[in-house]
C-alpha positions in Angstrom: 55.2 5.9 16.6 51.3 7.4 17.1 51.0 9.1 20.5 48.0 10.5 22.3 48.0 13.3 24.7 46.2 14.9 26.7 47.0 17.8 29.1 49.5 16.3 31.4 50.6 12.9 29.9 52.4 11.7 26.1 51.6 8.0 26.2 52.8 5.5 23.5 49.6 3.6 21.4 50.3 -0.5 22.5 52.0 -2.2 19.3 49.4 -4.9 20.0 46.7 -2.4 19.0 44.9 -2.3 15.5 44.5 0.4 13.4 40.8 1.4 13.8 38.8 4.7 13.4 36.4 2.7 15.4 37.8 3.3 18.7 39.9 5.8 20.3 42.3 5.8 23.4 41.8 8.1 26.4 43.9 7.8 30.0 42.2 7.0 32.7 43.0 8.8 36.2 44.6 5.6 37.2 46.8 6.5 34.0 46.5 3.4 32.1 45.6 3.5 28.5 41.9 2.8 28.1 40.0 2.2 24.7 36.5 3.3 23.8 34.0 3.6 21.1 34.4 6.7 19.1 31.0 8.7 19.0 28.8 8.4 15.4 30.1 11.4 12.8 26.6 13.2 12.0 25.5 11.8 8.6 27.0 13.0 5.1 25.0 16.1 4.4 27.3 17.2 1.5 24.9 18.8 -1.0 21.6 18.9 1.8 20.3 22.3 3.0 20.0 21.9 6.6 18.1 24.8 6.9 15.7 23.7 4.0 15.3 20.4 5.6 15.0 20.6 9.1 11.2 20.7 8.5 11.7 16.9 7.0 11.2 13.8 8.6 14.0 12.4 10.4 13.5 9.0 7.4 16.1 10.2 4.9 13.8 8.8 1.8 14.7 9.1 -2.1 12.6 10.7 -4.5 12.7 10.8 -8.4 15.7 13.9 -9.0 13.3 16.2 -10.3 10.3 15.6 -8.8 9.1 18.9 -6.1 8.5 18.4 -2.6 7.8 20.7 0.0 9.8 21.0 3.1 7.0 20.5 5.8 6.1 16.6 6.7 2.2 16.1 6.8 1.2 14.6 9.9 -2.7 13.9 11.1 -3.1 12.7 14.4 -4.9 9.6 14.9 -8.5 9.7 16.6 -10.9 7.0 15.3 -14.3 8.6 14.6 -16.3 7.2 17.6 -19.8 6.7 16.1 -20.2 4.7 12.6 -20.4 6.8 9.6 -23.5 6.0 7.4 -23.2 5.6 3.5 -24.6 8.1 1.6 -27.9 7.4 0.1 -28.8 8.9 -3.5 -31.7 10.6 -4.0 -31.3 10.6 -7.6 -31.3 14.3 -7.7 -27.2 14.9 -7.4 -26.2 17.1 -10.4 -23.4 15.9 -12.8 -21.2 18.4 -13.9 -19.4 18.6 -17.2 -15.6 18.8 -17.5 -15.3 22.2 -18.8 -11.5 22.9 -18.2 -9.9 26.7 -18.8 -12.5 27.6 -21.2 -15.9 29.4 -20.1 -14.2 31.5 -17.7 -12.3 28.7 -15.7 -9.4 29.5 -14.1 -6.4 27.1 -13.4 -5.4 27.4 -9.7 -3.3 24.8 -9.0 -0.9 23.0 -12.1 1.9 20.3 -11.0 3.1 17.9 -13.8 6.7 16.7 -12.9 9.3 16.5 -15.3 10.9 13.1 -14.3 11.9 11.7 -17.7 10.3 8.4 -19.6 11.9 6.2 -16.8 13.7 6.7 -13.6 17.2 7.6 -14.3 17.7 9.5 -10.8 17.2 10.0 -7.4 17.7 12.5 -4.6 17.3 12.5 -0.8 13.8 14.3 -0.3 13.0 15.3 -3.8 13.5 18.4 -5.3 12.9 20.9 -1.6 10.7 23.7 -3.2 9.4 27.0 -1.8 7.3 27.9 -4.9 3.7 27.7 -4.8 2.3 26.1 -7.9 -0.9 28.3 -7.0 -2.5 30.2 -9.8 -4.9 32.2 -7.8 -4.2 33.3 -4.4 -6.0 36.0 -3.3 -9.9 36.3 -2.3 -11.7 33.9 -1.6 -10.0 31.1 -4.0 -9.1 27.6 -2.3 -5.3 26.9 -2.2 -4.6 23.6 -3.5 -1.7 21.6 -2.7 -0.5 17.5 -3.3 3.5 18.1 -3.6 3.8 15.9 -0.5 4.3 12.2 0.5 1.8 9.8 -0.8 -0.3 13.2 -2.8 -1.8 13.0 -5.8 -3.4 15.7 -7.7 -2.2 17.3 -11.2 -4.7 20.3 -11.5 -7.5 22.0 -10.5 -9.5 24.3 -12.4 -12.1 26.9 -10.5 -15.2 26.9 -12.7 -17.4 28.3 -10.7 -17.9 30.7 -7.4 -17.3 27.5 -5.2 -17.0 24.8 -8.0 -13.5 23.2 -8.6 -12.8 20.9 -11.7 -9.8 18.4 -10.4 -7.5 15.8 -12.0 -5.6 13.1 -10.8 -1.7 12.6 -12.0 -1.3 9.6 -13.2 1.1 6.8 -11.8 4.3 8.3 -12.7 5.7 6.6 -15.8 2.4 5.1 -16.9 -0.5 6.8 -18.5 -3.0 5.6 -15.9 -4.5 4.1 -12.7 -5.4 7.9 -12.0 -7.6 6.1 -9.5 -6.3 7.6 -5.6 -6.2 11.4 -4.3 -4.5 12.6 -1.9 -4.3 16.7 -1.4 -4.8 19.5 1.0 -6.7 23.2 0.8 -6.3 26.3 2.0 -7.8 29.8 2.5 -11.1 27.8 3.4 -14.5 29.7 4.2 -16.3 28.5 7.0 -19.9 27.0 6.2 -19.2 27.8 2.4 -20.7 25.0 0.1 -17.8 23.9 -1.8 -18.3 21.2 -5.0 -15.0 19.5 -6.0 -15.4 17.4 -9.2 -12.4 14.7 -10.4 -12.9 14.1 -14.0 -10.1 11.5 -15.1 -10.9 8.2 -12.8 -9.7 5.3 -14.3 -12.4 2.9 -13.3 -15.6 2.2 -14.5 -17.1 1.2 -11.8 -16.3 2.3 -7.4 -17.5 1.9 -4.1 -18.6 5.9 -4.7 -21.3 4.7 -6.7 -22.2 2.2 -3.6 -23.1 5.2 -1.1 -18.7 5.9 -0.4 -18.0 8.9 1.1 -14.3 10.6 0.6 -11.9 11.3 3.9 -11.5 14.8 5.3 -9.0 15.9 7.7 -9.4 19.2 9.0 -6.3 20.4 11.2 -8.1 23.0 13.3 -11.0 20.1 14.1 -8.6 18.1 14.7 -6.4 20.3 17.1 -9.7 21.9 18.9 -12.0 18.7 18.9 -9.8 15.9 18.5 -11.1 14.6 15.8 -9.5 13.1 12.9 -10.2 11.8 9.4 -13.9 12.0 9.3 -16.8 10.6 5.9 -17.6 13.9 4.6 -19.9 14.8 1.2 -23.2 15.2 0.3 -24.7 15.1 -3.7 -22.1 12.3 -4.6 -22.0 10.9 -8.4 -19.6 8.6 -9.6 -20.4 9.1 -13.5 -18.9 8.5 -17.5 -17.1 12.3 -17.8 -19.2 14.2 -19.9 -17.0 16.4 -22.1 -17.8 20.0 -23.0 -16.5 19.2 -26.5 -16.3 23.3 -26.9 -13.6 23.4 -23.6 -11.3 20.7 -25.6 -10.8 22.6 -29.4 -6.8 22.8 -28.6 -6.0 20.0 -26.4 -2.4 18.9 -25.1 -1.0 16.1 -26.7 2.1 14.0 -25.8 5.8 15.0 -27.0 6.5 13.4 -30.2 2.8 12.0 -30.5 1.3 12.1 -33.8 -1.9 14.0 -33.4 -5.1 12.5 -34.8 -8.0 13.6 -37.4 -10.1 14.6 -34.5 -7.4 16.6 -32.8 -7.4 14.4 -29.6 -4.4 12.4 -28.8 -4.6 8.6 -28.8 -3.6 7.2 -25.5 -2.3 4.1 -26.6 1.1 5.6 -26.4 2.6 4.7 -23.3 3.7 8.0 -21.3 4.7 11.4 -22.3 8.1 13.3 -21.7 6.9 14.0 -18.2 5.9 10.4 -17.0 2.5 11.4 -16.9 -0.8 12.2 -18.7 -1.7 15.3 -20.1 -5.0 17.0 -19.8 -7.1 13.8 -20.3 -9.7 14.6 -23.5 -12.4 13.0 -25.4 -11.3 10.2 -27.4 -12.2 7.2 -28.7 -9.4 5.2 -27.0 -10.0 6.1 -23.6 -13.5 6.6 -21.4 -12.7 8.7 -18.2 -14.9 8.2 -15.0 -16.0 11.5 -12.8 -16.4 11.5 -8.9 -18.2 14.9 -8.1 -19.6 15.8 -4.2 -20.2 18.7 -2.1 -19.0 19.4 1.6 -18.8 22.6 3.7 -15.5 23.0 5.3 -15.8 23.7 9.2 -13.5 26.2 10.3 -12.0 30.1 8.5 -8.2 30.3 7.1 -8.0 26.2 7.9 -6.1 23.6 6.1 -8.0 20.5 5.2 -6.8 17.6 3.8 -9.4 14.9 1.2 -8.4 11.6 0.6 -9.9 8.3 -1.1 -8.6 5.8 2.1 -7.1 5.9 5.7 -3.1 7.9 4.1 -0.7 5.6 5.3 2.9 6.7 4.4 6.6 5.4 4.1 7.4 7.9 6.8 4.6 6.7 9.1 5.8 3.1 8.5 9.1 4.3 9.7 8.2 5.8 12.7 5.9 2.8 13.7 9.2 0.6 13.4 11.0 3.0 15.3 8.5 2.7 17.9 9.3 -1.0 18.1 12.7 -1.0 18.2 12.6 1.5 21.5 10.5 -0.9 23.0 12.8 -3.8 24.5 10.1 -6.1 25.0 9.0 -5.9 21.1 13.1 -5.6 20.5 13.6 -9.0 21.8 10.8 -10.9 19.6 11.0 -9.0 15.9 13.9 -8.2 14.4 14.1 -6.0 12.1 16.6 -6.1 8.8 16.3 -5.1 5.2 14.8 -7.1 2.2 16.5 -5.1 -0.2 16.4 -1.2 -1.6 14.0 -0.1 -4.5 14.3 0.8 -8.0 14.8 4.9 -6.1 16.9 3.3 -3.7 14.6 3.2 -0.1 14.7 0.5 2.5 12.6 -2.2 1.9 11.9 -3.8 5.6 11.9 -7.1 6.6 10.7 -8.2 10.1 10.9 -11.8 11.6 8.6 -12.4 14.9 9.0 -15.0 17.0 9.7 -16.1 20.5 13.7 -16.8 21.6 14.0 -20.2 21.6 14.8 -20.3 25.3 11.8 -18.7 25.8 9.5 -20.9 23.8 10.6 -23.6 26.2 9.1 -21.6 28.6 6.1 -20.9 27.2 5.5 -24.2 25.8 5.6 -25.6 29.4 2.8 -23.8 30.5 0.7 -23.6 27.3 0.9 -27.2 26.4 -2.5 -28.1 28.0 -4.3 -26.3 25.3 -2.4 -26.4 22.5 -0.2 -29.8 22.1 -1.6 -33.2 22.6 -0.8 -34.8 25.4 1.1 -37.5 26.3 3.0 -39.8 29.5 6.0 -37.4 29.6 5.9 -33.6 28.4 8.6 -33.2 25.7 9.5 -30.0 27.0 10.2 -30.5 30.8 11.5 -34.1 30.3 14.4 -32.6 27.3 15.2 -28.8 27.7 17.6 -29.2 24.9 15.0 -30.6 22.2 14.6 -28.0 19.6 11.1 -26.6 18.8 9.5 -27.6 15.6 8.0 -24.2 14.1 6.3 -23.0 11.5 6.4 -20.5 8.8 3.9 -17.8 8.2 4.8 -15.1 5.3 2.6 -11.8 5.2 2.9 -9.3 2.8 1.1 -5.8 2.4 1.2 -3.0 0.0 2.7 -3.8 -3.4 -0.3 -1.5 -4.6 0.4 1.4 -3.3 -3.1 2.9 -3.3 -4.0 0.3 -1.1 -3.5 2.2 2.2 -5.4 -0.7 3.7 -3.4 -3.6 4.0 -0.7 -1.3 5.9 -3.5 -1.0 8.2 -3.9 -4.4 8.5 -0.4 -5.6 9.2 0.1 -2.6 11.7 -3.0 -4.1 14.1 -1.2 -7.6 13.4 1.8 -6.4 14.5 0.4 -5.2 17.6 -1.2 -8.2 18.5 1.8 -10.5 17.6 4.0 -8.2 19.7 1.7 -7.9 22.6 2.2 -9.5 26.1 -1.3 -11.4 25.3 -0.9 -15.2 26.0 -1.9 -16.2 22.5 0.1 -13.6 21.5 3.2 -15.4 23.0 1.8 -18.9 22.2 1.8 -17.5 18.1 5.4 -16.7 18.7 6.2 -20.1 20.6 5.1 -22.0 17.5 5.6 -19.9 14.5 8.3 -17.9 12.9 6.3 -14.6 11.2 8.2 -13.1 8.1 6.7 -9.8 7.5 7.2 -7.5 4.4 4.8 -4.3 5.5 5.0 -2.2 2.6 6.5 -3.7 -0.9 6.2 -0.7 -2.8 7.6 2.1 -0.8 8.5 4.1 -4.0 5.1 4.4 -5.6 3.5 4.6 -1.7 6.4 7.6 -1.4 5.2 9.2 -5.0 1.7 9.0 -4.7 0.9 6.1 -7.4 -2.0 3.8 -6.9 -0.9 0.7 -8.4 2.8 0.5 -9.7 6.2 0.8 -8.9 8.9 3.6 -10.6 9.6 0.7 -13.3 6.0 1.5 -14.5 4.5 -1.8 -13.9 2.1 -3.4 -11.2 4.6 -5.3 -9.2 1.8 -8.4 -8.5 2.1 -9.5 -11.9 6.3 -9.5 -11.6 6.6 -12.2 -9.4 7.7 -14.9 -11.7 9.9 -12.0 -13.7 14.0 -12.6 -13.6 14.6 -9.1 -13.9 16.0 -8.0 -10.1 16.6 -4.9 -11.4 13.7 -3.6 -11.6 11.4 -5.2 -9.7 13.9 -5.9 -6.5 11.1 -6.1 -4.3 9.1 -8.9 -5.5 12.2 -10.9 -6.6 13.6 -11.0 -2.9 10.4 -11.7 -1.4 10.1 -14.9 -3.6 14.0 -15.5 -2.8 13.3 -15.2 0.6 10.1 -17.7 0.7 12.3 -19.9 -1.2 15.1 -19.4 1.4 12.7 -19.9 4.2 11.3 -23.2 2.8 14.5 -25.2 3.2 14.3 -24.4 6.8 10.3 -24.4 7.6 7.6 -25.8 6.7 5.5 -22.3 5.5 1.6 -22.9 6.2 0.4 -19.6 5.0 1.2 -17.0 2.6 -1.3 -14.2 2.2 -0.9 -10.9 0.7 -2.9 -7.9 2.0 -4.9 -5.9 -0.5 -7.7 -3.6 -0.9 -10.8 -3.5 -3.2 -12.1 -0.6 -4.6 -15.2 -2.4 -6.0 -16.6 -4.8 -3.4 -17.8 -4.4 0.5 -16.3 -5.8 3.3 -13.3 -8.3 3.5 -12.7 -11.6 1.9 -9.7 -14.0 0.1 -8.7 -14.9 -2.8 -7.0 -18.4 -3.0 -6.0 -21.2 -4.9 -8.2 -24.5 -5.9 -6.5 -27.8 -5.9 -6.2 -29.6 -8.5 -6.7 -32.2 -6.1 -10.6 -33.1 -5.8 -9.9 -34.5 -2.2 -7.8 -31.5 -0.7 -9.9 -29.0 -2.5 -12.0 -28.0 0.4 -8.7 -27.8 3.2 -7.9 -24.6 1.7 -11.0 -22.5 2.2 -10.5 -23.7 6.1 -8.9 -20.9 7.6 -11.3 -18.4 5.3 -14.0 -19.9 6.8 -13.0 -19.8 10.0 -11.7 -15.9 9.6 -15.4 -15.3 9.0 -16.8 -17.0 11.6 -14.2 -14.8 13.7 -15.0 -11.6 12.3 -19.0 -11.9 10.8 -18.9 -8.1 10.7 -16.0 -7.4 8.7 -15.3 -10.8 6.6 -17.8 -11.8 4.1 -16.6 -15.6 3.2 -19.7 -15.7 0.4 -17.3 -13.2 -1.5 -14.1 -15.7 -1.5 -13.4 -17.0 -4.6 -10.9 -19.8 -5.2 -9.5 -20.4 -8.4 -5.5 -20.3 -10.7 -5.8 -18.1 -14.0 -3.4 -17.8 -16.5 -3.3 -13.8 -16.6 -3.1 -13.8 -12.6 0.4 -16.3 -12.8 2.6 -13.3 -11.9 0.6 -13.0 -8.8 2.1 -13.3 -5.6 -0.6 -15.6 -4.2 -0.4 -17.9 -7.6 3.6 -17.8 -7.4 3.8 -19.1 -3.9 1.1 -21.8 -4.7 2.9 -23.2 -7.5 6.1 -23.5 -4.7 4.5 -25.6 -2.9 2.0 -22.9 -0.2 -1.4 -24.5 -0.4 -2.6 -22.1 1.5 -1.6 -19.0 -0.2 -4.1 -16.2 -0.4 -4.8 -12.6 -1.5 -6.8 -11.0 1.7 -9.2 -8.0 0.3 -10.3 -5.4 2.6 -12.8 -2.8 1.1 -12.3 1.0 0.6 -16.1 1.2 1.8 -17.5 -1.2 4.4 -20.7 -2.5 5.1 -23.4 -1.6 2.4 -25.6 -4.6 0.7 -27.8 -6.0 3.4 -31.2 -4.3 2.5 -32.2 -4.5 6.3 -29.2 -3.1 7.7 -28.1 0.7 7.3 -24.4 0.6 5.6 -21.6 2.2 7.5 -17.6 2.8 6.4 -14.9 1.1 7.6 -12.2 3.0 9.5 -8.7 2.1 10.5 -9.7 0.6 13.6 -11.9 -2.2 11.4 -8.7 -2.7 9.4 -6.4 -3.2 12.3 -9.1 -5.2 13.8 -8.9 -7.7 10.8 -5.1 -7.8 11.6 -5.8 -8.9 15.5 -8.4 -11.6 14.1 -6.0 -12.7 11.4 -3.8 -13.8 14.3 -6.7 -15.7 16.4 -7.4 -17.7 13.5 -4.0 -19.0 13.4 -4.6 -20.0 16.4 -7.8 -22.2 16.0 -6.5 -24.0 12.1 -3.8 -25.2 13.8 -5.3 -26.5 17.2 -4.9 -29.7 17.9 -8.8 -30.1 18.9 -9.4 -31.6 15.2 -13.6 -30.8 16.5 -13.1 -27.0 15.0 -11.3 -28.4 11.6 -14.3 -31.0 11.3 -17.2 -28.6 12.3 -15.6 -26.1 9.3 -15.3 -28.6 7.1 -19.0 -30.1 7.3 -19.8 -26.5 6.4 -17.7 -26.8 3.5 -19.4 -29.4 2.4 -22.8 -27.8 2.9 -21.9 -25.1 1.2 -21.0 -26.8 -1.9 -23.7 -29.3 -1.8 -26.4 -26.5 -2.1 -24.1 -24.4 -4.3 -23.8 -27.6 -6.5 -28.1 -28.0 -5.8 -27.9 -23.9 -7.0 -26.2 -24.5 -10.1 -28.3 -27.7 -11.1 -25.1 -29.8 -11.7 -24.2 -33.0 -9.7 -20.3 -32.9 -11.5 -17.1 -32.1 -9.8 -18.0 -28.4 -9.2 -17.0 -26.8 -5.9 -16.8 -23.2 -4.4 -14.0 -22.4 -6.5 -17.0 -22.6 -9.2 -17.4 -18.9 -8.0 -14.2 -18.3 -9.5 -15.6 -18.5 -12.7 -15.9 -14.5 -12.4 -12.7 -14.4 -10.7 -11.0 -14.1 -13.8 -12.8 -10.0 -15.1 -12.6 -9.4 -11.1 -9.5 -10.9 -8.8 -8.1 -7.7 -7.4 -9.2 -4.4 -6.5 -7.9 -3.2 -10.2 -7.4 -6.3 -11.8 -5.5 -4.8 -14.5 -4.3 -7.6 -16.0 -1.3 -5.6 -17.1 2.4 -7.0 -18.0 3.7 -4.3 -19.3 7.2 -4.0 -19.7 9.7 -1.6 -17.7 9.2 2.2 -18.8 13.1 1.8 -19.5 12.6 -1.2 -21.9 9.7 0.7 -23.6 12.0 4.1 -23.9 14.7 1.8 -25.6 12.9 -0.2 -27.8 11.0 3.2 -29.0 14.7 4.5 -30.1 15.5 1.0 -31.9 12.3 1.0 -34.0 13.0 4.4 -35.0 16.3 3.4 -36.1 15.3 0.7 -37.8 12.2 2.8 -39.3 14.7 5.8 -40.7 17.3 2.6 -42.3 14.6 1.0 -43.5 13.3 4.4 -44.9 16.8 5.4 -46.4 17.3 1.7 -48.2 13.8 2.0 -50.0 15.4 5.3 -51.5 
């Protein structure tokens, strides 16, 4: 018989009670038996260094087994740069360095290439905690380069010159390329010293840098003394074809069991080396590299400044945001929070589903009605508390590109309008039911990619793919769309992106194969311009279904049914092509911005004034008719005509790519091979 004690009393356990480890029995003073929750055992840290990782954030999150991390979290506070930053105008004087690498006196200072395999085999709980500096040169008056945290991305740098560094990008692990975002911190900084960093292996041929872009710095004295935060820094910026000193290249690296070519350079049409990423990229005829070169004096002695391509927006920091919600009972109440699935590494994928408590939509649809329901003799609210509320579906989605910092931008400031006390704010929750995915690619965001998951593969082209194993996210985001379409009616799907190619913001969507319909979707575009004139550009939209884009998510959800399914592009850049008007960046703010106007749109496509709906769609109409005057045709043609060059230029990479899983690859590698040496042996 199980007995409890304490210091005075033996009581008996109750037959009646079950067997738990869940609760525990303690007597009261009264000395009756009572039973309470037991207290949460602290997590399994079998195996964890506490000591190491105390300097972590609290998110436990999986890395690739082998892949190094160090123990401090990155943080940068968040102050918005008060005044806009101007582009940088050319003077067509800006020097353009050649890639020189370790030869003419260069000296390697910083060298990270993780060994992590062909394909992702394992994982670990915060990576592979490291104390060793992958520093070359430490002392005097070298810069201190480091990337080996979350969301960083740099491979090497070279010092060429007093104050000139030679950089290159890793790779998207698994992949040999989209070496297209950076992300990495120096040290042992001069004050007022002229510094010329140089990245020599872009992906792209053409980028916003070439448009008057200027990179991010953070600087964490400024920051701490002045309050200032990520700030437009550079002057003398190129975006350029590298320029190969073919002298610095006469012994390259090639991949592990790569057949070397005539010309001693190694042909990059083999899909990854033994590493999961590229070696020293080289002259060759397979491959043209892209250079981004600019100058900047650092503001402070002995400080630690970070550079960056966008706004960093990290898994952790997506996290703590959610945490933030959850602590707040207000926002507790109206989004709920719950897990899609786990990744291909084994992190949290979130799901979060905003909208009002039905016994509070009562509420609010009694006193909202006015403006947003017909009316009629007897309100259906007041006269039949019990009468459910019709709702609606809206789906958002953000961040399968994981160079995209953007888009989690953008659903953060429409998250904190949806979750607001705002009247609209609770009107949007009265009527629809928001599913939110904020971050689809946590892995590669986690990592450091720009574009694909750890499967190797750009997860926007996997959508229609039946293989859950390796691209979970996507396959239970269009389970759960599915799921959600037996129960609402969904009247917009739109996936946030960003564009590394084109100013300001604008959609991608769908054109109907239905001549009458075909203008209703490029409503709520239109009206998210007229909304937003200084962010939105709705002259950029472009409307149209192409074969190579069917994976897409915004193609996908069309062909179940969403006419209104979009891609929403926000720049890297801002506002740069009106001859009259001086260009300026975006910053976060303008990207949160387009999340709070995302929301008031909402509101006016679906009022029940049809005035709005018929005002946009006379300008539709307009629109087309002098696009159709333009184009000196008088067939069928429509906006979605603009689409025409929609095909060479959907998405901010528009990559195109299917490739298949870097397992798949690995596998059917070994079975040619096979067949190669049998095929070999039976010719004998």
């Amino acid at each position: 018989m199980c007995k409890f004690s304490d210091e005075k009393f033996i009581v008996e356990k109750p037959k009646n009670i079950f067997k738990t480890k869940q609760i525990y029995y303690a007597l009261s003073e009264r000395g009756t038996l009572d039973a309470k929750l037991s207290q949460p055992r602290p997590l399994n840290t079998e195996g964890v260094d506490t000591e190491r990782t105390k300097c972590l954030p609290l998110h436990k999150i999986q890395w690739p087994a082998n892949m190094q991390v160090i123990p401090q979290r990155v943080l940068h506070k968040k102050f918005p740069p008060k005044p806009r930053e101007a582009l940088y105008r050319s003077s067509g004087k800006e020097k353009r360095p050649l890639a020189v690498g370790l030869s003419q006196g260069g000296a390697l200072v910083y060298n990270y290439c993780p060994e992590i395999g062909k394909y992702l085999d394992s994982t670990r709980p915060y990576g592979s905690i490291t104390t060793t500096s992958e520093v070359k040169a430490t002392v005097g008056d070298c810069l201190q380069f480091e990337s080996r945290f979350e969301s960083g991305n740099l491979q090497k740098a070279i010092r060429v010159g007093l104050n000139d560094y030679e950089l290159y990008l890793r790779p998207d692990l698994y992949t040999s390329k989209y070496t297209q975002w950076f992300y990495f911190r120096v040290s042992n900084t001069i004050r007022s010293r002229r510094y010329r960093f140089t990245v020599v292996n872009f992906y792209k041929e053409k980028s916003l840098f070439s448009q008057g872009m200027r990179p991010l710095m953070y600087s964490e004295k400024e920051a701490q003394l002045t309050q200032k935060g990520w700030i437009r820094v550079g002057n003398g910026i190129q975006y350029y074809r590298t320029q190969w000193n073919i002298q610095s290249f006469t012994n390259p690296p090639i991949y592990d069991n790569q057949i070397q070519s005539s010309n001693n350079f190694p042909s990059h049409s083999y899909r990854s080396c033994t590493s999961g990423t590229l070696p020293d990229p080289v002259p060759d005829k397979a491959r043209t590299w892209y250079s981004l070169t600019w100058t900047c004096e650092l503001p402070h002695d002995d400080d630690v400044v970070y550079f960056a391509s966008c706004y960093p927006y990290t898994y952790s920091q997506l996290q703590d945001y959610l945490t933030t919600i959850r602590m707040n009972p207000y926002q507790n109440k109206v989004c709920e929070q719950t897990q899609l699935c786990t990744t291909l590494a084994g992190n949290s994928v979130p799901l979060l589903t905003v909208t009002e408590p039905e016994r509070r939509v009562k509420s609010a649809l009694a006193t909202k009605s006015k403006e947003m329901f017909e009316q009629s003799d007897e309100d259906p609210v007041e006269s039949d508390p019990s009468r459910p509320i019709h709702k609606q579906c809206v789906v958002i989605t953000a961040r399968v590109h994981p160079g995209e910092t953007q888009s989690s931008w953008m659903v953060q400031g429409l998250l904190e309008y949806l979750l607001s006390k705002h009247p609209d704010a609770e009107l949007l929750r009265a009527n629809f039911v928001f599913k939110i995915v904020p971050m689809l690619n946590p892995d590669g965001v986690i990592v450091g990619n720009y574009r694909c998951s750890l499967s190797g593969c750009d997860l926007n082209r996997k959508y229609t793919s039946s293989l859950k194993r390796f691209f979970p996210t996507v396959w239970h985001t269009r389970q759960m769309v599915l799921q959600m379409m037996c129960s609402y009616p969904v009247l917009v799907y739109c996936d946030l992106h960003g564009h590394s190619r084109k100013q300001q913001m604008f959609v991608y969507g769908c054109r109907s194969a239905d001549p009458s319909a075909r203008l209703n979707d490029r409503v709520f575009p239109l009206m998210l311009s007229r909304n937003a004139p200084e962010l939105f550009d709705y002259s950029k939209c472009r409307f149209g279904v192409q074969r190579d884009k069917e994976g897409t998510g915004r193609i996908s959800m069309w062909r179940e049914g969403i006419a209104n399914s979009y891609t929403l592009e926000a720049t890297f850049c801002g506002f740069g092509e009106d001859p009259l008007i001086d260009g300026y960046h975006f910053n976060f703010m303008d990207y949160e911005k387009m999340g709070h106007q995302f929301c008031e749109t909402l509101l006016d496509f679906c009022d029940p004034d049809v005035s709005k709906r018929e005002l946009i769609l006379a300008e539709l109409e307009r629109i087309r008719n002098c696009e159709r005057a333009r184009q000196g045709s008088s067939t069928g043609g429509s906006l979605s005509d603009y689409s025409s060059d929609e095909c060479s230029d959907t998405g901010s990479d528009s990559s195109n790519c299917d490739d298949l899983p870097a397992y798949y690859i690995e596998v059917l590698q070994k079975v040619c091979i096979h067949f190669s040496c049998h095929l070999f042996l039976y010719s004998r």
